[in-house]
Backbone as numpy.savetxt, mean C-alpha at the origin, in Angstrom:
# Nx Ny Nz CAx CAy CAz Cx Cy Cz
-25.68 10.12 10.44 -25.49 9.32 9.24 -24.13 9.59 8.61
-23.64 10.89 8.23 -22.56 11.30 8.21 -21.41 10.68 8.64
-21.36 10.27 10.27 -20.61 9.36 10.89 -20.05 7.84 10.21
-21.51 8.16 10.25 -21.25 6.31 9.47 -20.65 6.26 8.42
-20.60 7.04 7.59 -20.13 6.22 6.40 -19.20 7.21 6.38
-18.41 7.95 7.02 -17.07 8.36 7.69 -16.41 6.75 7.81
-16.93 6.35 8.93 -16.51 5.26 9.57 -15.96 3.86 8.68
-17.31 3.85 7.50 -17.70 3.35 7.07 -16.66 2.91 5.47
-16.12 4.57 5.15 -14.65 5.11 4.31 -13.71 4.68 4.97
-13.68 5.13 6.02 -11.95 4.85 6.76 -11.85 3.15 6.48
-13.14 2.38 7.09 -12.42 0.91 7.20 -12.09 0.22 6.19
-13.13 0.46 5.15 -12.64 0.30 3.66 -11.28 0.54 3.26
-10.70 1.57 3.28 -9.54 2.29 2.92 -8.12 1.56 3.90
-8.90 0.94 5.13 -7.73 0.15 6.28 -7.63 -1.29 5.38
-8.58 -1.51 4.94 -9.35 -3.23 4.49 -8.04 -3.15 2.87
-8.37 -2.01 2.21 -7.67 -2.07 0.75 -6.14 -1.87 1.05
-5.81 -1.03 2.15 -4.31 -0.98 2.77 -3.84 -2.19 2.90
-4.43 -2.93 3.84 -3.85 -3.94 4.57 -3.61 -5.45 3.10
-5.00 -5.40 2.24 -4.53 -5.74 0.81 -3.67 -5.86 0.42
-3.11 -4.29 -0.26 -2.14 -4.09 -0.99 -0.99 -3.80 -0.31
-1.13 -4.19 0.81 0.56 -4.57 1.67 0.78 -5.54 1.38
-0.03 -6.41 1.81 0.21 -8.21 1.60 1.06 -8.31 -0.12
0.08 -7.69 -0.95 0.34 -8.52 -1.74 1.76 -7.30 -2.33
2.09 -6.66 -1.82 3.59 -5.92 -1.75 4.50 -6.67 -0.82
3.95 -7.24 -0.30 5.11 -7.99 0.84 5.46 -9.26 -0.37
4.24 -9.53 -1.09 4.24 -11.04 -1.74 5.24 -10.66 -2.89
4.94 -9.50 -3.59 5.73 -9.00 -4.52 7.21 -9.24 -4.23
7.66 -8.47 -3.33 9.38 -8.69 -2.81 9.61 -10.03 -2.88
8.69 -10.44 -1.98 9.61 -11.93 -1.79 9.79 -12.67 -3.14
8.77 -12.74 -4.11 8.98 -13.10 -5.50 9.71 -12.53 -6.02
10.34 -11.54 -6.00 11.70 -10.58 -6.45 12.98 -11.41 -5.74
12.93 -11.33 -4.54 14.08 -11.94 -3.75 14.17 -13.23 -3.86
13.14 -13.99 -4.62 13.37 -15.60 -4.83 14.04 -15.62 -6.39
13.27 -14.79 -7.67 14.14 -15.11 -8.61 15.01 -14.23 -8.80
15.20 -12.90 -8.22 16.73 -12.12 -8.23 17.36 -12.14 -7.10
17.74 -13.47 -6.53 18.62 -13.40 -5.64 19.73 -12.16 -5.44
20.35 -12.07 -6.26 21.45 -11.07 -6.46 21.32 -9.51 -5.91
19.97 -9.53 -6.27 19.40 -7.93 -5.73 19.74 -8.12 -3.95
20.17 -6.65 -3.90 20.45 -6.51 -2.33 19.54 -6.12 -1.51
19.18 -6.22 -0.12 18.39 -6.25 0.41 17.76 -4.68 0.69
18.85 -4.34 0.34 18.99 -2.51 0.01 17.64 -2.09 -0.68
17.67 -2.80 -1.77 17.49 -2.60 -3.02 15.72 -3.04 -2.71
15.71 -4.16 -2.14 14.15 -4.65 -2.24 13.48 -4.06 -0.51
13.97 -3.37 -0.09 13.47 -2.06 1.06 12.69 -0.93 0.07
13.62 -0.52 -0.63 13.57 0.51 -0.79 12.13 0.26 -2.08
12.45 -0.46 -2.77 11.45 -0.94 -3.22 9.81 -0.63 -2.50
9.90 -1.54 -1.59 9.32 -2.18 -0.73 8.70 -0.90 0.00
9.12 0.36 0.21 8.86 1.22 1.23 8.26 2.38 0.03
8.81 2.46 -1.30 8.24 3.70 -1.75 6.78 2.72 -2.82
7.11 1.52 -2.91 4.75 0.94 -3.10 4.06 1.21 -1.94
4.56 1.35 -0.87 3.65 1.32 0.49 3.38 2.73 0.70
4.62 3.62 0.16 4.34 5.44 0.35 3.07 5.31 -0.93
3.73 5.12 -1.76 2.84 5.85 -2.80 1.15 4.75 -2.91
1.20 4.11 -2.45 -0.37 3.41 -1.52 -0.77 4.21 -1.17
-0.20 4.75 0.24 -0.49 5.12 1.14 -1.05 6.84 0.28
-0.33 7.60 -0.39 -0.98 8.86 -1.54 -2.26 8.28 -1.73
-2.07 7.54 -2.39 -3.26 6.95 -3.18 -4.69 7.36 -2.23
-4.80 6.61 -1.80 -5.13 6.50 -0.24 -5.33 8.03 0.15
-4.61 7.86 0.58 -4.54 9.74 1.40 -5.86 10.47 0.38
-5.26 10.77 -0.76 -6.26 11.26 -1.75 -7.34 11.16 -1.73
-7.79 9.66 -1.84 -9.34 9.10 -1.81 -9.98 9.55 -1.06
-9.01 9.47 0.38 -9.92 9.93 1.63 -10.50 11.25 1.14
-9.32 12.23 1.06 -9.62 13.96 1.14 -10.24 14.10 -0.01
-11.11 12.86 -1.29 -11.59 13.65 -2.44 -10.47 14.64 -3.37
-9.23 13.87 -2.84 -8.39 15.06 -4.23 -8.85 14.02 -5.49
-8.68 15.00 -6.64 -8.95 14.23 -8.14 -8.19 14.82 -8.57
-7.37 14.08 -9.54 -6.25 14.66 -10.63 -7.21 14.57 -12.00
């Protein structure tokens, strides 16, 4: 039983990832449509530390850390 809802955590946690990528991918591009000006530099980097700090988020849930 254990297994399962191991299994059962992880896909959840793939299901809310794959979520809150999308709608981080959706984010940029709405950045890069009305701030053109911003460099592409600029909306990476963006772009890479919502997906790290997801990905904490995440990490956490799994291992039961609580702040």
């Amino acid at each position: 039983m254990n297994m399962i809802n191991k299994n059962i955590k992880n896909n959840n946690i793939t299901i809310v990832r794959n979520i809150a990528y999308k709608r981080i991918k959706d984010m940029t591009k709405d950045i890069k449509e009305i701030t053109p000006e911003l460099s592409d530099h600029f909306l990476q980097k963006v772009d890479i530390n919502m997906k790290n700090a997801i990905n904490k988020i995440l990490n956490d849930y799994k291992l039961n850390i609580q702040y």
